[in-house]
Every structure is written in C-alpha cells, then in structure tokens.
N, C-alpha and C positions, 0 to 999 in steps of 0.2 A: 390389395392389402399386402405389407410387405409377411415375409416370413420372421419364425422366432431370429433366426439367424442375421436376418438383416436389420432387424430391429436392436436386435443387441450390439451391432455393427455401429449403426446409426449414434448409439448411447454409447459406446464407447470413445466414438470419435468426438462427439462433442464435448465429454467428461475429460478428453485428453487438453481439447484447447482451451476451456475454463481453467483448466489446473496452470497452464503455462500464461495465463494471462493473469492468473492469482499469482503466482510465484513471481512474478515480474513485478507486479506491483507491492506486493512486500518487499523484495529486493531494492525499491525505491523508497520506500518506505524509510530500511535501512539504514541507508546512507542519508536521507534527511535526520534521520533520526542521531546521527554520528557528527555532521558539521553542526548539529544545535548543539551536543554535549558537548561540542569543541569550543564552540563560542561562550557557552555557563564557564566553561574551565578558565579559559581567557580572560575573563571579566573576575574569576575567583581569586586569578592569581597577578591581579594589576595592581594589588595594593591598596593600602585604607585612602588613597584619595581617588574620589570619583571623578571621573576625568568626562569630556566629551565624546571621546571615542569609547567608552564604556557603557556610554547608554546608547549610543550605534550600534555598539555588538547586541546588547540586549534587546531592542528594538529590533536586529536582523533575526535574532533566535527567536521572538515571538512572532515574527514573520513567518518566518521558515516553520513554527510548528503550525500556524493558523494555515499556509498553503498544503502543507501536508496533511493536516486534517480535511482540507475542501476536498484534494486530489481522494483519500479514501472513500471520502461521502460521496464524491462522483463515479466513484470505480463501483462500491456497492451499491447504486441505483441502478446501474446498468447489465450486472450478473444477473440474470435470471438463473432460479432455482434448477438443480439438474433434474431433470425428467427424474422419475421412478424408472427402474428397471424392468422391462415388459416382462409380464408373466410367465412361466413356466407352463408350456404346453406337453 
C-alpha cells in the first residue's frame, strides 16, 4: 500500500499530464477556431455576388468546425476523470 506521500505524488503527476494534454487541445481548438472566422470573413467581404469560390470557403468552414467538433468529442472520451485526492491521514 503506497503512502499518503506517494499517493499524493502519484495524483499530482497525473493531474499535471491531463492538464498539458487539455491545454493542447484547446490551443488546437484555437486555431481552428480562427481559420474558420477567417474564411466567414472572406466570404463577408467578397461582395453581393456569390461566386463558386465562396461556397468552397463555406463548405471548408463547415468542414473545419465539424472536424473540430469530432477532434473535442474524441479528446473528451478519452480523459478520464482525475482521481480524488487520497485522504488525509
């Protein structure tokens, strides 16, 4: 049986690589999240005719949010919950 000390050892180190693997993935997140505003913008500012490159853009922006929404729904299936913190002895 480990001790309180290692036990707390144990939960810290894993709570440190959840965090860096959370933070990664919003920082992906991010940036998907910025070349889709870039392509709505695109498409905002092409003017009152609609062109065929403008429904490429849009079709790439709904692209790009539907992968980044799979990419989150895959990232949070895989996080398991962080342990409780072992009791104070």
């Amino acid at each position: 049986m480990a001790t309180a000390k290692e036990a707390l050892e144990a939960y810290l180190t894993e709570d440190a690589a959840l965090k860096v693997r959370l933070n990664t993935a919003l920082d992906n997140v991010a940036a998907d999240e910025k070349k889709i505003l870039k392509a709505l913008e695109d498409i905002n500012n092409s003017g009152s005719t609609w062109l065929p490159e403008d429904q490429a853009k849009l079709d790439g922006a709904i692209a790009g949010l539907r992968g980044t929404t799979e990419r989150v729904e895959a990232l949070a299936s895989t996080i398991e919950d962080a342990p409780a913190p072992p009791p104070v002895v």
